[in-house]
N, C-alpha and C positions, 0 to 999 in steps of 0.2 A: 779639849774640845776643838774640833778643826769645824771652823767657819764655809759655810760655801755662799756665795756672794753671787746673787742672780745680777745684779747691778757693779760697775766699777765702783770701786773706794772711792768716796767724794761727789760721784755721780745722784744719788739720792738728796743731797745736799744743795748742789747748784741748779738740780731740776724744780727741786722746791723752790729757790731763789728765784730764777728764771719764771714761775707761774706766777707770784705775786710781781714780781718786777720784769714784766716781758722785753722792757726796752731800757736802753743806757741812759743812765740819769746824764751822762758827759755829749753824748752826739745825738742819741733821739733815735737808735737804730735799735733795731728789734737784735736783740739777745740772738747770740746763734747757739743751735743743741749742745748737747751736750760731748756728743760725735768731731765736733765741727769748731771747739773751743783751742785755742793756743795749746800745747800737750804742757806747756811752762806753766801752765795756771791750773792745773789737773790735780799737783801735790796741795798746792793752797786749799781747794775744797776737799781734798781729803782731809787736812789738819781741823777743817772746822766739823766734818762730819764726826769725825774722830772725839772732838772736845767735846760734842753734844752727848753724845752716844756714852760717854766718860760721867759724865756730867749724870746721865738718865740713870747707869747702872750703880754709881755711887752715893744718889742722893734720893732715888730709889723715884725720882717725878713719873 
């Protein structure tokens, strides 16, 4: 089955983040997009998009 991904990997993850938590719990500064994030921090929200998505199809939530 080959996937096509209207979103980057992790990208649907951190934009959900970012809607409930707009701003940094550490400085008080508004969240920057998803576009616009360190590219060093891009695998992290994939690893958790990835565990969710793991999680859904396995446990069947």
């Amino acid at each position: 089955m080959k996937l096509i991904y209207l979103k980057e990997p992790g990208q649907v993850a951190y934009e959900a983040y970012r809607e409930v938590c707009p701003e940094s719990k550490f400085t008080g500064d508004k969240l920057p997009t998803w576009q616009d994030i360190d590219e060093e921090l891009k695998p992290y929200w994939e690893a958790v998009e990835t565990a969710v998505t793991n999680r859904v199809i396995n446990k069947g939530v």
